[in-house]
Backbone bond lengths (Angstrom), bond angles and torsions (degrees), N, CA, C in turn:
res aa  C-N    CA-C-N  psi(-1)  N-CA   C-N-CA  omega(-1)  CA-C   N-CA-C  phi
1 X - - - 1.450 - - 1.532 110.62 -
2 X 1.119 115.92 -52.24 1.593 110.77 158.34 1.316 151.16 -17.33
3 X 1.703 86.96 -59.22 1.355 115.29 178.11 1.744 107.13 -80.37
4 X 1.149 111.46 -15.29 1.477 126.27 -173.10 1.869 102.22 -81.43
5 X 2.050 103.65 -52.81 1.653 101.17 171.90 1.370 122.61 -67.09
6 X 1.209 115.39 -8.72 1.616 137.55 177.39 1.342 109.79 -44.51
7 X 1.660 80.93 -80.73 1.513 110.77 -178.34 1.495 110.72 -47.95
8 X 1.436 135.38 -81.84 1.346 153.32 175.86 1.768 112.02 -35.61
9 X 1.140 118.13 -28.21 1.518 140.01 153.10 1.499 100.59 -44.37
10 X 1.584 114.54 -89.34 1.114 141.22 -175.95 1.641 108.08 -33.32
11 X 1.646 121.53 -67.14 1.470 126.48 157.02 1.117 111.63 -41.07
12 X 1.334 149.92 7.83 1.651 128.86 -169.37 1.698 87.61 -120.34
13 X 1.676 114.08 -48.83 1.524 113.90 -170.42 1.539 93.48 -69.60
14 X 1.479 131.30 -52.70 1.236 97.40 177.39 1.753 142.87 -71.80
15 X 1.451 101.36 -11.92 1.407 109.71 157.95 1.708 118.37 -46.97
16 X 1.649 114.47 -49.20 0.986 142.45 -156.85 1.519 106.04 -75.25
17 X 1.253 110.19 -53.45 1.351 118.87 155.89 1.577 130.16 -51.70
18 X 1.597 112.12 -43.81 1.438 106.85 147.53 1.184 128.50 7.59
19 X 1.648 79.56 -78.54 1.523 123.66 -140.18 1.929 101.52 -82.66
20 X 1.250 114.64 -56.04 1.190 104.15 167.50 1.483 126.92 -82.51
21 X 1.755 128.96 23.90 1.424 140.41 174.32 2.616 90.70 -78.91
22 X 0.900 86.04 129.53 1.329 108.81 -177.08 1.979 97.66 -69.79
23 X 1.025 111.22 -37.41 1.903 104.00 166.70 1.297 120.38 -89.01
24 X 1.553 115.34 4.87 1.482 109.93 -178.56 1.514 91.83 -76.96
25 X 1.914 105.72 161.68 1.430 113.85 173.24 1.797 111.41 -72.88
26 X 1.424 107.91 -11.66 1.160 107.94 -179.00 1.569 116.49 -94.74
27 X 0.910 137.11 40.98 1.296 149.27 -150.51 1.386 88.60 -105.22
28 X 2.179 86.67 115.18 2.164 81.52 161.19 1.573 91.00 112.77
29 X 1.538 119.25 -9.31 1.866 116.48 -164.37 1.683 81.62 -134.21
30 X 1.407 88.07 125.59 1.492 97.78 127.91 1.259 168.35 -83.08
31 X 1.381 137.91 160.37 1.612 114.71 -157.58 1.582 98.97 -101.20
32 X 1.487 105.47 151.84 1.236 132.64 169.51 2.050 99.13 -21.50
33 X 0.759 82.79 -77.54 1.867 106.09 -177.37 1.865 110.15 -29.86
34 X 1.340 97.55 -47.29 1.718 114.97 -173.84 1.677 100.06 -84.95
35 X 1.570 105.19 -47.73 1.886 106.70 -173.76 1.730 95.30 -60.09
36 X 1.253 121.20 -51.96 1.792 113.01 174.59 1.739 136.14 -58.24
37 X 1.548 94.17 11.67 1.882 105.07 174.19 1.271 93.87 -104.66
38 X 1.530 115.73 125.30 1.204 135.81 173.77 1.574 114.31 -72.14
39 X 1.451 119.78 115.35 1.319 120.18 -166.17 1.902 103.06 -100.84
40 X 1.232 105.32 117.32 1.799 91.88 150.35 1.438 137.46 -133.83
41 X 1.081 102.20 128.50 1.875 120.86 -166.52 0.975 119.24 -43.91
42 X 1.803 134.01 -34.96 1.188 143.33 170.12 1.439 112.73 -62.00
43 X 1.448 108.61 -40.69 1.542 124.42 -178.28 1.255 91.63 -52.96
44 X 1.395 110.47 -92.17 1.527 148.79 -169.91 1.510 96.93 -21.37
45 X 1.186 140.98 -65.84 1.333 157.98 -155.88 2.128 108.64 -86.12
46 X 1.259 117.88 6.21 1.324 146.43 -145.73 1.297 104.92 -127.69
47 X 1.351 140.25 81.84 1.398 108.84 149.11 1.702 151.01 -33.68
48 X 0.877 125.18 141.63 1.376 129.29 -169.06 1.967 104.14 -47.79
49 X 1.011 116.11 137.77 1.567 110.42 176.85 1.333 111.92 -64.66
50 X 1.112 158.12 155.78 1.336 175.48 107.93 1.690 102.76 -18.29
51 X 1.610 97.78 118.51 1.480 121.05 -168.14 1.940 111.47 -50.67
52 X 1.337 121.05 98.07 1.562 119.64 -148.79 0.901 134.13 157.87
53 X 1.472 101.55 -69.12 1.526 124.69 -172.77 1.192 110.00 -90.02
54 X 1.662 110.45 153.84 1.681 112.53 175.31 1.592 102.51 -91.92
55 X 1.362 108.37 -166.44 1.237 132.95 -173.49 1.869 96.53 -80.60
56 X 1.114 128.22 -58.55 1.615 133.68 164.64 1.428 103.53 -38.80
57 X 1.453 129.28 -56.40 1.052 137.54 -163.38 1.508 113.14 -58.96
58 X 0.745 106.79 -45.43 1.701 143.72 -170.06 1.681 102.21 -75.03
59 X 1.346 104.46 -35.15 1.846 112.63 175.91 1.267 108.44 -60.94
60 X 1.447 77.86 -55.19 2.228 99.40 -163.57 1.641 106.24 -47.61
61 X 1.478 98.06 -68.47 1.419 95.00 176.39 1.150 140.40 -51.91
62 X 1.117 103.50 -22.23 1.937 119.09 172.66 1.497 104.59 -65.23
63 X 1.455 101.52 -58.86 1.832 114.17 174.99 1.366 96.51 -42.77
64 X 1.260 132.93 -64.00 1.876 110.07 -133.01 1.917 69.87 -84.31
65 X 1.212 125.11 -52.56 2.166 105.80 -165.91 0.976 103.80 -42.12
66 X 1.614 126.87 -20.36 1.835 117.68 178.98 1.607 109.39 -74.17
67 X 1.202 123.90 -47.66 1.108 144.77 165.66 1.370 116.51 -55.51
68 X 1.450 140.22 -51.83 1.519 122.09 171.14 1.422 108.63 -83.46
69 X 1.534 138.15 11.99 1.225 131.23 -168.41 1.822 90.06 -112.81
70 X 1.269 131.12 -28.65 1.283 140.38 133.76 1.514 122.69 -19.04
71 X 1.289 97.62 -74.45 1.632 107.17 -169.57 1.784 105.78 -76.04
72 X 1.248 99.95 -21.93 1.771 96.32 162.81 1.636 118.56 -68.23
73 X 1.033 77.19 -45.29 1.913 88.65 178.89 1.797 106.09 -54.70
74 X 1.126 95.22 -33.12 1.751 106.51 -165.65 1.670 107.62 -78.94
75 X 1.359 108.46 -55.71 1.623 125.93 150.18 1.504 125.88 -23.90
76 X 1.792 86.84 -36.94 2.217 91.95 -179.66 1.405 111.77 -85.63
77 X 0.865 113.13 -27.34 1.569 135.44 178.52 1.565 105.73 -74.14
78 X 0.988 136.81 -56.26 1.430 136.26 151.82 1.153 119.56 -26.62
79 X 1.424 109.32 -60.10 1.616 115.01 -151.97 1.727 92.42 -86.66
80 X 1.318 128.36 -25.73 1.462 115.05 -161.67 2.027 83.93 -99.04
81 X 1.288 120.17 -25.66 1.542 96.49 178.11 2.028 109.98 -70.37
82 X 1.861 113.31 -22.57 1.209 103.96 170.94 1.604 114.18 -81.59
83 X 1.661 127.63 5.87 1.156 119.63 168.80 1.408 118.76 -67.16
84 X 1.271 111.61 -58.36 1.503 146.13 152.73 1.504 117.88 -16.37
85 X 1.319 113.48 -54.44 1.393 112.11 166.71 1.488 121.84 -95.98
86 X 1.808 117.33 -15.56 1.806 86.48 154.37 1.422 128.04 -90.27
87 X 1.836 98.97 9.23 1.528 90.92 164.78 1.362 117.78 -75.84
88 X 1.331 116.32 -40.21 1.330 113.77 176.59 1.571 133.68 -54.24
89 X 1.573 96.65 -17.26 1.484 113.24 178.18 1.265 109.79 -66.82
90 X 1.450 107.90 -69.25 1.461 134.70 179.79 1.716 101.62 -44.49
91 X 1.115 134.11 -19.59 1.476 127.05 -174.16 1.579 105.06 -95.94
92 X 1.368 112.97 -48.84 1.183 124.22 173.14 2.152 113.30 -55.74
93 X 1.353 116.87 -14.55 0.844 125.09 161.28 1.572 122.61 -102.88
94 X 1.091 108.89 -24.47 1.395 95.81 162.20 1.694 111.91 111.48
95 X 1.497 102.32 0.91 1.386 116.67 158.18 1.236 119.11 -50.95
96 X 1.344 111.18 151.70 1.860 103.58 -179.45 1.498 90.52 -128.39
97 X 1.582 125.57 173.86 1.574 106.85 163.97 1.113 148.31 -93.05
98 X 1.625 110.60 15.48 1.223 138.60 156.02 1.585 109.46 -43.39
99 X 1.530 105.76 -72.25 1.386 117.67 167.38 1.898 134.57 -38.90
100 X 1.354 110.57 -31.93 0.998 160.24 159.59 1.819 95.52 -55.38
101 X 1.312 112.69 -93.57 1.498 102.71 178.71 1.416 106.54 -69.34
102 X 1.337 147.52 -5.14 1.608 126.74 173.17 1.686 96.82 -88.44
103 X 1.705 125.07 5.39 1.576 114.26 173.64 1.205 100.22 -92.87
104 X 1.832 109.12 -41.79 1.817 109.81 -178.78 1.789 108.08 -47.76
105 X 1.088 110.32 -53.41 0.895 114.28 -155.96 1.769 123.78 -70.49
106 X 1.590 112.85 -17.45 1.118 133.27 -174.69 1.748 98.32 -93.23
107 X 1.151 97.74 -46.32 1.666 100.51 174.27 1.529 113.23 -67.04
108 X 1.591 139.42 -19.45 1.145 150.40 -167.93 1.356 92.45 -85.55
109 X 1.498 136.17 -65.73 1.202 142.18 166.44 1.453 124.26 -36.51
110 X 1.158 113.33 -46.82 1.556 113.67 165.52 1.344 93.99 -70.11
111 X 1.303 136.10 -115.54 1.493 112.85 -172.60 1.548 137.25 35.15
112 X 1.436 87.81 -62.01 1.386 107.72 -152.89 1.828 83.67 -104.84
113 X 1.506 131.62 -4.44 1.539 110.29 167.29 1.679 99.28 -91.87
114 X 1.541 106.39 -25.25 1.852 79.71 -168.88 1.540 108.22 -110.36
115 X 1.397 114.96 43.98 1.134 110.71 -173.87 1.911 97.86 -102.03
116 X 1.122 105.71 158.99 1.295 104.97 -152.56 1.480 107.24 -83.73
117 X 1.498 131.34 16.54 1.114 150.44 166.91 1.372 111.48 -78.29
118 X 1.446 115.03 -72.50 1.581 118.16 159.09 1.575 109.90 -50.93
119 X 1.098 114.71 -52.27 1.582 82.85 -176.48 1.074 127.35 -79.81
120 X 1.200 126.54 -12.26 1.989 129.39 145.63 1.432 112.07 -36.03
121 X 1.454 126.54 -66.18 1.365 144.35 172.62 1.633 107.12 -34.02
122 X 1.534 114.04 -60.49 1.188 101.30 170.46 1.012 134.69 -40.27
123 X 1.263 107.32 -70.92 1.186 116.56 -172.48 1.515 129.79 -52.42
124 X 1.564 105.64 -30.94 0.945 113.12 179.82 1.916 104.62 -72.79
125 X 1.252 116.05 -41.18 1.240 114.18 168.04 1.728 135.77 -57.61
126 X 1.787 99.94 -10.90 1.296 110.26 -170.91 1.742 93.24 -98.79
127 X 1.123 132.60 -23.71 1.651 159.04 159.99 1.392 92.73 -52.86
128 X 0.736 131.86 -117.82 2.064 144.16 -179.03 1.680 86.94 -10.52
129 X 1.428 138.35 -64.36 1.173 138.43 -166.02 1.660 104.02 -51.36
130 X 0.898 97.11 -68.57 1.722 102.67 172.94 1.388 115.30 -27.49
131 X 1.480 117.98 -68.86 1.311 139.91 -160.43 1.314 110.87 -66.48
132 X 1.383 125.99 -42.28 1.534 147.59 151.16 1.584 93.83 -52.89
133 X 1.099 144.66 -36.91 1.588 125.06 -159.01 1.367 87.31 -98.54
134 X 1.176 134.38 -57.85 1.515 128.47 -162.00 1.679 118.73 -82.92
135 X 1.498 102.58 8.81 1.508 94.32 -177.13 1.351 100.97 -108.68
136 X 1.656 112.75 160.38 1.480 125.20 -150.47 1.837 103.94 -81.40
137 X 1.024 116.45 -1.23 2.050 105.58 -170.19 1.704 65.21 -95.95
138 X 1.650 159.28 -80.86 0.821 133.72 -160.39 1.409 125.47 -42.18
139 X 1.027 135.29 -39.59 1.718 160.83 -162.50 1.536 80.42 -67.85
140 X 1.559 126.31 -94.64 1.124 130.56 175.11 1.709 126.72 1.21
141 X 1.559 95.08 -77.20 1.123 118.16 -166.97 1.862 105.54 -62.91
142 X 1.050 94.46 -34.06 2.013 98.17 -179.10 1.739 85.37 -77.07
143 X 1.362 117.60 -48.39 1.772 89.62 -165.39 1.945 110.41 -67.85
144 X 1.350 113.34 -16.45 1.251 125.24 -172.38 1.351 104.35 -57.20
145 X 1.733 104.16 -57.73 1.942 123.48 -160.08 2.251 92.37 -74.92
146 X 1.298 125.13 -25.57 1.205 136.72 171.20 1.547 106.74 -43.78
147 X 1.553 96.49 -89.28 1.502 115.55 160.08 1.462 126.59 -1.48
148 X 1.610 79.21 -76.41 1.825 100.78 176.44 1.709 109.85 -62.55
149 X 0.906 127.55 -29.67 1.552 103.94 178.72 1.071 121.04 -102.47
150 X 1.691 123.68 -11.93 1.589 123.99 140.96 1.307 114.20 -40.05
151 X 1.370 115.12 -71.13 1.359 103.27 169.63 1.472 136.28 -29.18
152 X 1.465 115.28 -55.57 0.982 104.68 168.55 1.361 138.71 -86.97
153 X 1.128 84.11 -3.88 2.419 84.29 168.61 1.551 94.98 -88.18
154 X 1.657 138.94 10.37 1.532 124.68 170.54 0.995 79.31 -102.23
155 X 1.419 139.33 -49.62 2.136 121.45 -165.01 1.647 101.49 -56.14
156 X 1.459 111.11 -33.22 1.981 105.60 -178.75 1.286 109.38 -71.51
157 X 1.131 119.44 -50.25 1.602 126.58 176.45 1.542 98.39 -62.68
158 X 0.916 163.41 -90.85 1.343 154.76 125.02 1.537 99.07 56.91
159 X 0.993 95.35 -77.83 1.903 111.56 -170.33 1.154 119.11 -64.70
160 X 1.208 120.08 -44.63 1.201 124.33 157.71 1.534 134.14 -69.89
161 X 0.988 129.88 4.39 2.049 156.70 179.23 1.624 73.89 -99.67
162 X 1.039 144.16 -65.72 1.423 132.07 -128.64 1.559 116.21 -78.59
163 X 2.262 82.08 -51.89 1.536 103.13 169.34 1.576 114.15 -48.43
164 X 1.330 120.44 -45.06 1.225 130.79 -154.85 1.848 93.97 -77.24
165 X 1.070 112.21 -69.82 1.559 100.95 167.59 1.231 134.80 -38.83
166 X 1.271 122.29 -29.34 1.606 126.56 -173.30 1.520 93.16 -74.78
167 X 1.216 110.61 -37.90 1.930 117.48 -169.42 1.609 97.29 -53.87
168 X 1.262 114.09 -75.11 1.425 149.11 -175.61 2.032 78.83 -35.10
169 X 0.954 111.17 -94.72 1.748 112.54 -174.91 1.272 113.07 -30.68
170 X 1.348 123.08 -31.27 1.601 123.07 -164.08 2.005 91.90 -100.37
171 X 1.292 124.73 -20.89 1.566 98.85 175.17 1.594 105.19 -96.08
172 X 1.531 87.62 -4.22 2.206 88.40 176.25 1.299 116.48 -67.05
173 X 1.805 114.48 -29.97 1.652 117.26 -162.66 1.128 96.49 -77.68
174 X 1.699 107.20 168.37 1.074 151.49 -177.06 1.814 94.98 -64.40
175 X 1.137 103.71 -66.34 1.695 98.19 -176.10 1.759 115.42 -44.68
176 X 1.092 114.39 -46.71 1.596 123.74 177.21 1.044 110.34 -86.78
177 X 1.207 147.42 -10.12 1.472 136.75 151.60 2.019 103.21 -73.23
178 X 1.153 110.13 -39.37 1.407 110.86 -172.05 2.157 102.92 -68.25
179 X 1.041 108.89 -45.73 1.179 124.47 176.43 1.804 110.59 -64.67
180 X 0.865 117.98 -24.92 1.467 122.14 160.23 1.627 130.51 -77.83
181 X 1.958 98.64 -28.76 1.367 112.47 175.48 1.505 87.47 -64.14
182 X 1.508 116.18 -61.40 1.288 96.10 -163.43 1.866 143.38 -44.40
183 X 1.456 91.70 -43.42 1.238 115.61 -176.47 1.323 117.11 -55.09
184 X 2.079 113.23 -43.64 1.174 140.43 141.80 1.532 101.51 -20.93
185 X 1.038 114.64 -92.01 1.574 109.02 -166.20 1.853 125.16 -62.51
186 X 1.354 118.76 -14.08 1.343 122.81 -178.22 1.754 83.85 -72.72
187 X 1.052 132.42 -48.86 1.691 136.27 -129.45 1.718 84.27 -88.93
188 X 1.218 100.10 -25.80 1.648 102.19 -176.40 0.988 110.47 -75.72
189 X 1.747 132.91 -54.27 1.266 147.50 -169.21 1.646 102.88 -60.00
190 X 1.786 98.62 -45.48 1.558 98.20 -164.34 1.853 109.02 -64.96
191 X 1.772 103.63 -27.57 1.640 105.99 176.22 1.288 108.25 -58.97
192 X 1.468 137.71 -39.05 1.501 130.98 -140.24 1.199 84.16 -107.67
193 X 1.078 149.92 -31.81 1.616 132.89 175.23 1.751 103.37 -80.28
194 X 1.167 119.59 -17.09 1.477 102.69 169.36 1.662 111.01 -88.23
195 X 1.772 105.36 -11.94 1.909 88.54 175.72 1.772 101.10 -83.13
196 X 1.408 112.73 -43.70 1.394 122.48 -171.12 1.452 106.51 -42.52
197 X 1.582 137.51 -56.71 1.197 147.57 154.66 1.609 106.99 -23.42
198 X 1.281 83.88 -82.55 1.964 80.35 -170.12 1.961 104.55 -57.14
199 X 1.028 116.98 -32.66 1.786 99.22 165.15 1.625 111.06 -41.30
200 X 1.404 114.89 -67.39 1.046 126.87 -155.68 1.589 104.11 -60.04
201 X 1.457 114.14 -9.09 1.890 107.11 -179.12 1.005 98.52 -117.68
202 X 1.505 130.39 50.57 1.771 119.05 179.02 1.505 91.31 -111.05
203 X 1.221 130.60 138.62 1.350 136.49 167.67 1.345 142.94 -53.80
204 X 1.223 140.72 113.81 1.936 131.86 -138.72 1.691 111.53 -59.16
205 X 0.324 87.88 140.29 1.773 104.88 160.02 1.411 122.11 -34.68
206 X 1.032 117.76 130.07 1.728 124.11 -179.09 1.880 105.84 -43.29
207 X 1.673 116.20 -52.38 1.372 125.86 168.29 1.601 113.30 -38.95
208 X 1.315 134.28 -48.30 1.228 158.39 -130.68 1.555 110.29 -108.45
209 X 1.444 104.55 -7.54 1.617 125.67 -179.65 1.960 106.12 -58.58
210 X 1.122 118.79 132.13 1.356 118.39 165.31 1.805 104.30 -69.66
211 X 1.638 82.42 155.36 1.777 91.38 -177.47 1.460 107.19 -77.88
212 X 1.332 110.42 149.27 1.382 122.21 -178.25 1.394 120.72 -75.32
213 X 1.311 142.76 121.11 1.202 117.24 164.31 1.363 145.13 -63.08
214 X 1.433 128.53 117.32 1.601 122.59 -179.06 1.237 123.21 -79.81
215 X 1.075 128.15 23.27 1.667 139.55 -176.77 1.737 100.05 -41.04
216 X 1.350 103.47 137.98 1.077 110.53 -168.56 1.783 96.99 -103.75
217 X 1.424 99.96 146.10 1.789 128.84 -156.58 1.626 84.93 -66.30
């Protein structure tokens, strides 16, 4: 009997095939075999139910996705007729949308300080700060950079005691006191030949007048 539904199987797909080959004379008909499978559109057009649920079950849920895919629709319509009127507000005041994004944007920031992400971050960053401040390779290193610039404002002060003494020694010697006599005395010589000069061009004296001649006319 098997071998019998086998066979008779086998005759129907190749009938069937025939039938849908594009050079058969039968092209365009279906076979007896295919016209006797009962087709339905609701089915057909239906996904398979989900292993569970009944046929009611399967209603309901369809109903309410008809129903919140509704009230979304209804929701958009709302929200873009309340776009509409705080634009109109905002114009009638004199807002521009510059202003508009410098509010988004100030309000985004707050947001974004007390949201509990940033303030995890902090903290955790004010923690690490600590731990870095109170641990000893830091401790060290601040008494090290300390150190070091004591040190070096005594090597400047230092340098300057030294400079200042060498000066002090160099107008004490004999050579720079002698070198000053000199200078002393050029500055002297050079004054008294500039008063002696100007003596010598001052104009004579009323006494000092040559005699007049009286030659007679």
């Amino acid at each position: 009997m098997l071998a019998a539904a086998e066979r008779g199987r086998g005759a129907a797909m190749e009938s069937a095939g025939q039938d849908i080959n594009l050079n058969s004379p039968n092209k365009g008909l279906l076979s007896d075999a295919m016209m006797d499978v009962p087709v339905d559109g609701a089915a057909a057009g239906r996904t398979a139910a989900p292993e569970g649920l009944s046929a009611a079950e399967e209603e309901e849920l369809r109903a309410e996705i008809a129903k919140v895919e509704e009230e979304i629709g209804t929701l958009r319509q709302v929200l873009a007729a309340k776009e509409r009127h705080c634009g109109e507000l905002k114009r009638k005041l004199g807002l521009t949308p510059l202003d508009g994004l410098k509010q988004n944007l100030s309000k985004s920031w707050h947001d974004v300080q007390v949201s509990n992400a940033y303030v995890r971050t902090s903290e955790k960053l004010g923690e690490w700060n600590d731990k870095v401040t109170q641990s000893d390779f830091y401790k060290k290193t601040q008494e090290t950079l300390s150190q070091a610039g004591q040190k070096t404002s005594a090597a400047l002060s230092n340098v300057g005691s030294v400079i200042s003494r060498k000066l002090g020694d160099m107008r004490n010697s004999a050579t720079f006191k002698s070198f000053e006599d000199r200078v002393g005395t050029i500055k002297s010589r050079v004054v008294g030949s500039r008063e002696n000069s100007t003596d010598g061009l001052q104009s004579p004296s009323a006494g000092d007048k040559p005699p007049q001649d009286n030659a007679p006319f």
